[in-house]
C-alpha positions in Angstrom: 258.6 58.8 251.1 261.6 61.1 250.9 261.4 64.4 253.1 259.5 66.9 251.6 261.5 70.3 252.3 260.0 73.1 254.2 261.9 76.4 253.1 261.3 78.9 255.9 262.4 82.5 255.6 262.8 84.8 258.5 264.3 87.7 259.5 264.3 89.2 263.4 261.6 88.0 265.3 263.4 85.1 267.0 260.5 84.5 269.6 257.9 83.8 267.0 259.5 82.0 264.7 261.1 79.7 267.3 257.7 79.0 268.9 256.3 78.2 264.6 259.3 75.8 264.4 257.7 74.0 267.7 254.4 73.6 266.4 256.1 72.2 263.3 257.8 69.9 265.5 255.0 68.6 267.5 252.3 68.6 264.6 253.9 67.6 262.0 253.7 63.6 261.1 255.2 63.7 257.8 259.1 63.3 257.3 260.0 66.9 256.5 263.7 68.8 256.0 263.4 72.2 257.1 265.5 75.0 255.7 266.0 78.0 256.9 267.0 81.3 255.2 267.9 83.9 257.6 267.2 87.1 255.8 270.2 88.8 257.8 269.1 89.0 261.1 271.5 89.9 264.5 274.3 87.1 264.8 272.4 85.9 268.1 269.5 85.1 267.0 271.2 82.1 264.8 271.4 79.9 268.2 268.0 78.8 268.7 267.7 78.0 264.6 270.8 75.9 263.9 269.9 73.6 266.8 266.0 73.0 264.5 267.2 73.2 261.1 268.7 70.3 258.8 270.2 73.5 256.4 270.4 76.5 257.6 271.7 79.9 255.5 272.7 83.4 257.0 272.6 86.1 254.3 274.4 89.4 254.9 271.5 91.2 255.2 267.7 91.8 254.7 267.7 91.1 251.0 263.9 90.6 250.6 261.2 87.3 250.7 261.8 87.1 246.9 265.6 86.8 247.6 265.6 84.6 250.0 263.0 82.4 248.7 265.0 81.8 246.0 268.4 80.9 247.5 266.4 78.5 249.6 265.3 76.9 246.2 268.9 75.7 245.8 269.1 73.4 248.6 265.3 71.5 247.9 265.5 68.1 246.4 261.8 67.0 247.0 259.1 66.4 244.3 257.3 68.8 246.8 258.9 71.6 248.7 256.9 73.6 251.2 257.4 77.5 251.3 256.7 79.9 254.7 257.1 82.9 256.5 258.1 82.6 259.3 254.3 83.4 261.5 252.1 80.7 260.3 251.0 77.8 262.7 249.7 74.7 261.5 246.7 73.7 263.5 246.9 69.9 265.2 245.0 67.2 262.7 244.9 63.1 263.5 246.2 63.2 259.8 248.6 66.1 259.6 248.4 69.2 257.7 251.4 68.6 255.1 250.1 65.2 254.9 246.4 66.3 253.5 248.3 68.6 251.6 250.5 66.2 249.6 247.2 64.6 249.2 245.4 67.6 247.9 248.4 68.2 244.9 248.0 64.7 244.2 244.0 64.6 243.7 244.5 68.0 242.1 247.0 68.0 239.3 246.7 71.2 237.9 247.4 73.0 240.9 250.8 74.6 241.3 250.3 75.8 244.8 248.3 75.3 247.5 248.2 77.3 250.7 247.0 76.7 254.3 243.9 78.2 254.8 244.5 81.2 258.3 242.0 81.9 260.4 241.3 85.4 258.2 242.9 87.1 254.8 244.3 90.2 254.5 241.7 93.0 253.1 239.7 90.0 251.5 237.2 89.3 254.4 235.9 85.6 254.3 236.4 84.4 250.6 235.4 80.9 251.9 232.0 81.7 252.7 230.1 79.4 250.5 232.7 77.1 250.0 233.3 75.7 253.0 231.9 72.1 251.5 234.8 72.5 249.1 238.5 71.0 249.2 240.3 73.6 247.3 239.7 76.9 246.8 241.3 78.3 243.4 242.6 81.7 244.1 244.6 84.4 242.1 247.5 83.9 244.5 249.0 82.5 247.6 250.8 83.8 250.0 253.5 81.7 252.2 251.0 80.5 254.3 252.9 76.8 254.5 252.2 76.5 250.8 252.8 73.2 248.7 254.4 73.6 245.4 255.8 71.2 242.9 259.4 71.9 242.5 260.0 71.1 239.3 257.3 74.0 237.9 259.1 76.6 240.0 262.6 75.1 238.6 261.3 75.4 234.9 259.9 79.0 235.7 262.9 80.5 237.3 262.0 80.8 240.4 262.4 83.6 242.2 265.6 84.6 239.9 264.1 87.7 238.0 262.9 89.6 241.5 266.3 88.5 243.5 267.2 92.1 244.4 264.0 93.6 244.5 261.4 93.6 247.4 257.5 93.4 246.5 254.9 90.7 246.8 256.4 87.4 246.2 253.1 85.9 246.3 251.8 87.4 243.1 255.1 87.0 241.7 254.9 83.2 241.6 251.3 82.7 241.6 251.1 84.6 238.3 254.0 83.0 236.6 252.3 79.3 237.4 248.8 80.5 236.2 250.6 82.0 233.2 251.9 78.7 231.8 248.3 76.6 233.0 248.5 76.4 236.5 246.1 76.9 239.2 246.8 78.7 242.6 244.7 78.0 245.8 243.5 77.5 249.4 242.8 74.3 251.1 239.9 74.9 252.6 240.2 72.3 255.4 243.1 72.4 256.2 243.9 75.3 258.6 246.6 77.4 259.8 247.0 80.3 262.2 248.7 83.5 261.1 250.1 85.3 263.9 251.6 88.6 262.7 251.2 91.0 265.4 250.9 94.6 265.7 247.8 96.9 266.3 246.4 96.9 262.7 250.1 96.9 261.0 249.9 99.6 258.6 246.0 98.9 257.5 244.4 102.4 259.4 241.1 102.1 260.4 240.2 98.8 259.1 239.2 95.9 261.5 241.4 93.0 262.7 238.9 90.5 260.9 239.7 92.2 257.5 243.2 92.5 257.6 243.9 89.5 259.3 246.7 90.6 261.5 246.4 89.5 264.6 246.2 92.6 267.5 249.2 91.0 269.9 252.7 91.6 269.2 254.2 88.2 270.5 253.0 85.0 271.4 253.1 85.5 274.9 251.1 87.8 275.1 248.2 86.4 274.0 249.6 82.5 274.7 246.3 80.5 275.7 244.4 82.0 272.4 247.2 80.9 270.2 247.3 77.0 272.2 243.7 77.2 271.7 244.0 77.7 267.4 247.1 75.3 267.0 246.4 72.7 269.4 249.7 72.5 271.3 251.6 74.3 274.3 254.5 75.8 275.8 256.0 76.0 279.3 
C-alpha cells in the first residue's frame, strides 16, 4: 500500500509536538509520509522537525490551521491523507490506529472523515456514552484529532482555499462542506487517542477539565508517567 500522508500543522510548542511525532514513530505500523507545515514558528525550532519529516514547509508566519491545512494539501498524493494538530497521541494497538482507521473508511463509505476518539471533548462531556458497542460515531464535525479523510472529496471541495487568510474553526469548516454534498463526519469509537493541550482550563473559566478536555499540565514532562500510561510508550 502506498504511504498514506499524515499532514501535521504546528506552530511553537516544539517539546510537544516532538514527543507526538515519537509516539507516531513508535506506534505507528502502517507506511505513512508525514508532512509538516510549520505555521511560522522561531527559526530554531525547525531542527528537531526536518530530521522526522519526509516534507517539511516553513511559512513566514502564523497564518492560521485553515492556512496551513491547505498548503499542506498540495504535497498529499494518497487516496487517504491524515490531518492533525500538533497535541494528539495515538494510543498503542497490536493493530495500529491508522491501520483500523483505513479499515473504518473502507467498511464505511459514506464517511468523509473520521477522527480519533481523545480521552474527553471539548464542552461536549461524554457523547459516547451509549455507544460505546458502536464503531463509528457520526458527529456534526471533527476536529484534527489524527482524522482520516479521502483526498479526493477535499480536492473536489476546495479544500481549505476559501478560509486561507482567515483564522476560525477549521473543523466546522470542512466537516460542513463534506456533509453538505452527502458526507458523513465522525468518531471512531475504538480507536483512541490522547489530546494533550495543556494549560489550567485554557480559556474555558470555571468549567471542569473533564468538560473541556484540556488537559491541566502545560508540557509533557510535567505530567510524563500519566501521558506513558494513555499512549503506551516512553521517553528517557
Amino acid at each position: 500500500m502506498k504511504p498514506i500522508c499524515i499532514v501535521l500543522t504546528t506552530w511553537e510548542r516544539e517539546s510537544i509536538t516532538c514527543r507526538m511525532i515519537e509516539a507516531l514513530k513508535q506506534n505507528t505500523q502502517t507506511p505513512y509520509k508525514l508532512i509538516i507545515i510549520d505555521n511560522g514558528s522561531e527559526p530554531w525550532y525547525q531542527k528537531d522537525y526536518l530530521k522526522e519529516s519526509d516534507i517539511y514547509v516553513k511559512l513566514d508566519k502564523n497564518y492560521g490551521l485553515e492556512y496551513a491545512k491547505h498548503i499542506g494539501m498540495q504535497f498529499v498524493d494518497s487516496e487517504l491523507f491524515v490531518s492533525t494538530d500538533n497535541d494528539i497521541f495515538p494510543y498503542k494497538y497490536e493493530q495500529d490506529w491508522l491501520s483500523q482507521l483505513v479499515d473504518l473508511m473502507a467498511k464505511y463509505p459514506e464517511y468523509g472523515a473520521i477522527s480519533l476518539r481523545p480521552q474527553v471533548l471539548v464542552g461536549t462531556g461524554n457523547i459516547f456514552h451509549e455507544h460505546e458497542d458502536e464503531e463509528v460515531l457520526e458527529f456534526t464535525h471533527v476536529p484534527g484529532y489524527l482524522r482520516i479523510m479521502k483526498t479526493d472529496v477535499v480536492n473536489k471541495l476546495g479544500a481549505w482555499g476559501d478560509k486561507r487568510p482567515l483564522r476560525g474553526h477549521e473543523e466546522y469548516w470542512i466537516s460542513e462542506k463534506m456533509r453538505d454534498v452527502g458526507l458523513k463526519v465522525g468518531w471512531a469509537v475504538n480507536v483512541r487517542c490522547h489530546h494533550y493541550f495543556g494549560g489550567d482550563n485554557w480559556g474555558y473559566g470555571a468549567m471542569p477539565v473533564e468538560e473541556h478536555g484540556h488537559t491541566p499540565v502545560q508540557l509533557p514532562g510535567d505530567d510524563l508517567e500519566e501521558l506513558e500510561k494513555r499512549v503506551g510508550i516512553r521517553w528517557d
